[in-house]
C-alpha positions in Angstrom: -19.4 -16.8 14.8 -16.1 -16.3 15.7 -15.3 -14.7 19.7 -12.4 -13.0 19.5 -10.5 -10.6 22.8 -11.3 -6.3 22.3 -9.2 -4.3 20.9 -5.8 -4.0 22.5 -2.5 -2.0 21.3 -0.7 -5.1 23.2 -2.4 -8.1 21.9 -2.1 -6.9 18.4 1.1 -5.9 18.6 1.7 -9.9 19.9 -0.4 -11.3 17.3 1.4 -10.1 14.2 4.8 -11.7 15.8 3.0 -15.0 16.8 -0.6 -15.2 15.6 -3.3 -13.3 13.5 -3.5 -9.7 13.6 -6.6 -8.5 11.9 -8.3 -5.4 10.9 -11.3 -4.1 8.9 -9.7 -1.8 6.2 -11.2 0.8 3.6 -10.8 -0.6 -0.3 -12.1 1.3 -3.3 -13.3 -1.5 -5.4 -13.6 -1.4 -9.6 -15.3 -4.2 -11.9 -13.7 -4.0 -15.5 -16.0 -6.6 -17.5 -16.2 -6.8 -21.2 -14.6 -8.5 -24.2 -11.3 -6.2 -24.4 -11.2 -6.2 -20.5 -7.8 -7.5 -21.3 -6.1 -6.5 -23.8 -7.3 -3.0 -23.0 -6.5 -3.5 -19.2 -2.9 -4.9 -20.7 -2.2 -1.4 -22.5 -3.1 0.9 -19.4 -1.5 -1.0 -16.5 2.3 -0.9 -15.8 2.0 -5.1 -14.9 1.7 -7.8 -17.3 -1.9 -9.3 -16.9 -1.8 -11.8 -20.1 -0.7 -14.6 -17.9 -2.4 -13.8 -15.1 -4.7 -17.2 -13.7 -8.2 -16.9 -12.7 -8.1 -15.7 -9.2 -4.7 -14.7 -9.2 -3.6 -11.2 -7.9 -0.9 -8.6 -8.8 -0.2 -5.3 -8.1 0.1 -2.3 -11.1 0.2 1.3 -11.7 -2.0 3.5 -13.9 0.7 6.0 -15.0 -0.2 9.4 -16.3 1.6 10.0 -20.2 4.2 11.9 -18.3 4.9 8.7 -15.7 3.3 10.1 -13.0 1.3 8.3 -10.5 -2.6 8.2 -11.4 -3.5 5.3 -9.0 -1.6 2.3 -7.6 -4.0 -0.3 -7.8 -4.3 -4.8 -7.0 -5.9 -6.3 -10.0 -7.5 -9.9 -10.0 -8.8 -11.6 -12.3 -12.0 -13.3 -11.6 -12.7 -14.4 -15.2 -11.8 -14.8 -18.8 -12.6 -10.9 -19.6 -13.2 -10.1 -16.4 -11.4 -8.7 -13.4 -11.2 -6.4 -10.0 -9.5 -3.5 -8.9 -8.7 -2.2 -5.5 -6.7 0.6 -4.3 -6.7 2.4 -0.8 -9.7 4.8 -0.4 -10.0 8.4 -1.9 -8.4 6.1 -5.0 -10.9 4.5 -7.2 -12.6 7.4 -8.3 -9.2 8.5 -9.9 -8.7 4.8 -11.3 -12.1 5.3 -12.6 -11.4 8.5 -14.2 -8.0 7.0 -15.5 -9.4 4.1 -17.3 -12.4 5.9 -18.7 -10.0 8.9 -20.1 -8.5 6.5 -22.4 -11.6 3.7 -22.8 -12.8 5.5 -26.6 -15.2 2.9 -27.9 -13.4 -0.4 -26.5 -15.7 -2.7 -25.1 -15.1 -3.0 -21.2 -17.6 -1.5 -18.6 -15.8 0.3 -15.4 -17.9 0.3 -12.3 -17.5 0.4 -8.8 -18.6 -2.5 -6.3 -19.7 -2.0 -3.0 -17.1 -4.5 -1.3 -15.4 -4.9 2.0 -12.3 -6.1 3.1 -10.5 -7.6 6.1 -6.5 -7.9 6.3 -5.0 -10.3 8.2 -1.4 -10.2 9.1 0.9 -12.5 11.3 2.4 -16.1 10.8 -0.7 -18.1 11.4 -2.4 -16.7 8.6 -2.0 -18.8 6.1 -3.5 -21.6 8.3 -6.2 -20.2 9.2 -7.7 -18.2 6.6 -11.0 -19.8 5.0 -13.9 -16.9 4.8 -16.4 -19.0 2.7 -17.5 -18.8 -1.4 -17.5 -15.7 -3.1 -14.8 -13.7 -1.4 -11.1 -13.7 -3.1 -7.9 -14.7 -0.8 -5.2 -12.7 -1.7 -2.0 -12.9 -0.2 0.1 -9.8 0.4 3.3 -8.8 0.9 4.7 -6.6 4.0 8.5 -7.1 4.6 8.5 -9.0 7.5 5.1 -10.1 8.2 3.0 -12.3 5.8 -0.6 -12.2 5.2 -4.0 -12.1 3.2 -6.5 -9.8 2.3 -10.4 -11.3 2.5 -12.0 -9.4 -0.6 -15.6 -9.5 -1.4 -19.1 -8.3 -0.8 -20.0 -7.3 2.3 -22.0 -10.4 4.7 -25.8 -9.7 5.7 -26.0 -7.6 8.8 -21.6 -8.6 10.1 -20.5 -4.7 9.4 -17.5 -6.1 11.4 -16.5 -9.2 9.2 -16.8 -11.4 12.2 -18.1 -14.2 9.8 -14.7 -13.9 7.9 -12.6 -13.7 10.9 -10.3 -17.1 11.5 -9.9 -18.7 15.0 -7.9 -16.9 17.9 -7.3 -13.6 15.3 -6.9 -10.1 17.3 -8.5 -7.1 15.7 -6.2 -4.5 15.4 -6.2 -1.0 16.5 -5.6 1.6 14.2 -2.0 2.4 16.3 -0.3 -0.9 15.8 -1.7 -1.4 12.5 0.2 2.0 10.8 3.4 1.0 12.7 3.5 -2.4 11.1 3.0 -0.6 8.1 5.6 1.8 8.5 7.9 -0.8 10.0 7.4 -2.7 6.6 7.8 0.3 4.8 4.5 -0.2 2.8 3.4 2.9 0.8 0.0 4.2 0.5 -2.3 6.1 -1.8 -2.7 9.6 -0.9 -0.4 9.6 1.5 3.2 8.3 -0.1 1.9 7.4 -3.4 0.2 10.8 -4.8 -0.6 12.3 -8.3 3.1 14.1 -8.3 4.8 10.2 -7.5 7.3 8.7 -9.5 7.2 4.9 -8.9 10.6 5.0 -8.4 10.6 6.9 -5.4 9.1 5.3 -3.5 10.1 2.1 -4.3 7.3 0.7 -6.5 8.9 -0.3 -9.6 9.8 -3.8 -8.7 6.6 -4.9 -7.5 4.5 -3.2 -10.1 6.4 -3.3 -13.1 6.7 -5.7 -16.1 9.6 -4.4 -18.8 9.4 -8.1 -20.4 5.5 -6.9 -22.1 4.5 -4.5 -24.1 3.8 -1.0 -24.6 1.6 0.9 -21.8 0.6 4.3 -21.0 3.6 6.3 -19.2 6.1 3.9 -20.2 8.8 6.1 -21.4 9.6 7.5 -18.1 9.4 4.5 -16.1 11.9 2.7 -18.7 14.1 5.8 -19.0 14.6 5.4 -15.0 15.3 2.2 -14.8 18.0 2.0 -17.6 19.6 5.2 -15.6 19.5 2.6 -12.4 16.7 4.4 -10.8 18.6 7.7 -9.8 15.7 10.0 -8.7 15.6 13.2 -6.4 13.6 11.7 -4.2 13.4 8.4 -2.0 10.8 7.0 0.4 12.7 6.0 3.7 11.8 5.5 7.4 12.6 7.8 10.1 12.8 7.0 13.8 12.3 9.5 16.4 14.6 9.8 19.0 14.1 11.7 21.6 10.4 10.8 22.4 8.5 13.6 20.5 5.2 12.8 18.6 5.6 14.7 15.4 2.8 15.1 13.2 1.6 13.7 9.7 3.0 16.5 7.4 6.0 17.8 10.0 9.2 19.3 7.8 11.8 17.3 7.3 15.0 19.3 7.9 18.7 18.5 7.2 20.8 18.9 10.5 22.5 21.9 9.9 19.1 23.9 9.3 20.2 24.9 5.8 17.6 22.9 3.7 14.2 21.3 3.9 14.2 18.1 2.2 10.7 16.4 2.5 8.2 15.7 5.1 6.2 13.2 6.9 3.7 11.3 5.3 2.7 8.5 8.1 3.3 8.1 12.0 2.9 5.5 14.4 4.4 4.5 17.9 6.5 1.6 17.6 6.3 -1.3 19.6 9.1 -3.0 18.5 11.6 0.1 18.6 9.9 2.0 21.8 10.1 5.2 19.7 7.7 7.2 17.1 8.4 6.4 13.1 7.7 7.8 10.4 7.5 7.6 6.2 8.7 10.3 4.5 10.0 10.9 1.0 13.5 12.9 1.1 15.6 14.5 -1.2 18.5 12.7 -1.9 20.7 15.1 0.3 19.9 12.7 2.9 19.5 9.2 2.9 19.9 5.8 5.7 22.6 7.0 8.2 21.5 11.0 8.7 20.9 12.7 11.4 17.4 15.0 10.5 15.6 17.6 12.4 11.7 17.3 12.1 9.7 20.6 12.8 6.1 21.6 13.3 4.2 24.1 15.1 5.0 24.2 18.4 7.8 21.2 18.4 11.2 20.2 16.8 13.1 16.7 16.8 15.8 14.5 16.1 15.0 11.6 13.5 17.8 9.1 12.1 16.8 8.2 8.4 16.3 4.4 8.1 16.7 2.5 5.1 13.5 -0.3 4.7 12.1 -2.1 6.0 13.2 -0.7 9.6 15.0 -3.5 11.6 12.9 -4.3 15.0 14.2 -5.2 18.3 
């Protein structure tokens, strides 16, 4: 078993720079098995899965008809008509839903698996990463750090993973963890990605969308976007905090002047790197990279500079 130092907000912070940085982290986790897992998974999902290897990974949207967000999901496939879904928790009962709504009698089952996961972020990862048969190594990508997910079912009696952890890794405190996160500019479900998201607000489309396939549920407005260059109301951008203040997940987001609300905060974390508080939040394109915003919330107001993504560390 691997020994590895307590949790620290230092160390961690250290490890993603120079080492392994890990942390337990929440997945809601889907099987879709069957004969038309494919083909049926190809007409739902935003991402082209034909050529998708065994074992391979991508990420993919299930889009409401109108092109809203339903569930941003990874897909793997672990077989010929076979394959895994995983989204951030609270999410898979809504991927569920999604793939059922539209399932009629095509043969694919849906059902949820009782997996775990550990992420492991920092430069060393790739070196060090070998959790044993049965669990899927998927690499991920946060701007500016690299890493891997460890995806499988859970180890008899090692609630904690330590059987999957690699030599000299650092668990991660909650803190650290979000501020990489926002630092990356990494959006989540229910929190930046929600059931009201376009995918183009918050920066999804690249990542999760395939206009070289064919036709797939919420299509039209995804296409529509992109041949107008993206031009939404609304963008997902980092704010920094600059006078010290802790604001609050769901603070208003204020243009300078007072005269208009224009979003607010989705995530917080204190950042290591920048010695101040940041933030997510998706804005109205009033403001963008460059403005000076006021933040408020019960009991406290401050200044935030809106950053574009991911935010530049010192």
């Amino acid at each position: 078993m691997t020994t590895v130092p307590d949790p620290d907000d230092g160390a961690a912070e250290r490890a993603f720079d120079d080492g392994v940085a890990a942390r337990v982290t929440p997945r809601d986790v889907l099987s879709v098995v069957g004969p038309d897992a494919e083909s049926y998974l190809q007409g739902q999902c935003s991402q082209d899965l034909v050529g998708l290897a065994t074992g391979a990974a991508t990420e993919a949207l299930l889009l409401s008809p109108q092109g809203k967000v339903d569930a941003y999901v990874r897909v793997v496939r672990t077989g010929d008509d076979a394959f895994v879904l995983d989204c951030d928790p609270g999410g898979g009962d809504d991927a569920r839903a999604r793939l059922e709504r539209f399932r009629l009698r095509t043969k694919v089952d849906v059902d949820p698996l009782d997996w775990v996961c550990l992420a492991l972020r920092g430069p060393r990862v790739a070196a060090t990463a070998s959790p044993g048969p049965g669990v899927l190594v998927l690499p991920v990508d946060w701007p500016g750090w690299s890493g891997v997910d460890l995806l499988g079912p859970p180890p008899p009696d090692d609630p904690e993973l330590e059987t999957w952890l690699p030599p000299g890794a650092v668990r991660c405190p909650s803190g650290p963890w979000e501020a990489a996160r926002i630092e990356a500019g990494v959006p989540v479900g229910g929190r930046e990605v929600t059931s009201t998201t376009i995918a183009a607000e918050v920066g999804l489309v690249e990542r999760t969308v395939s206009f070289t396939k064919g036709c797939f549920t919420g299509q039209e407005l995804v296409a529509r976007l992109d041949s107008r260059g993206s031009n939404v109301a609304r963008h997902l951008w980092g704010l920094v905090v600059v006078d010290g203040s802790r604001p609050p997940v769901g603070a208003a987001v204020w243009t300078s002047d007072g005269a208009h609300e224009v979003g607010s905060l989705s995530s917080v974390a204190h950042s290591a790197h920048l010695g101040v508080e940041v933030a997510l939040a998706t804005l109205h394109r009033r403001v963008g990279p460059g403005d000076r915003v006021e933040v408020r919330w019960d009991g406290g107001t401050a200044p935030a500079d809106v950053a574009a993504l991911p935010l530049a560390r010192t």
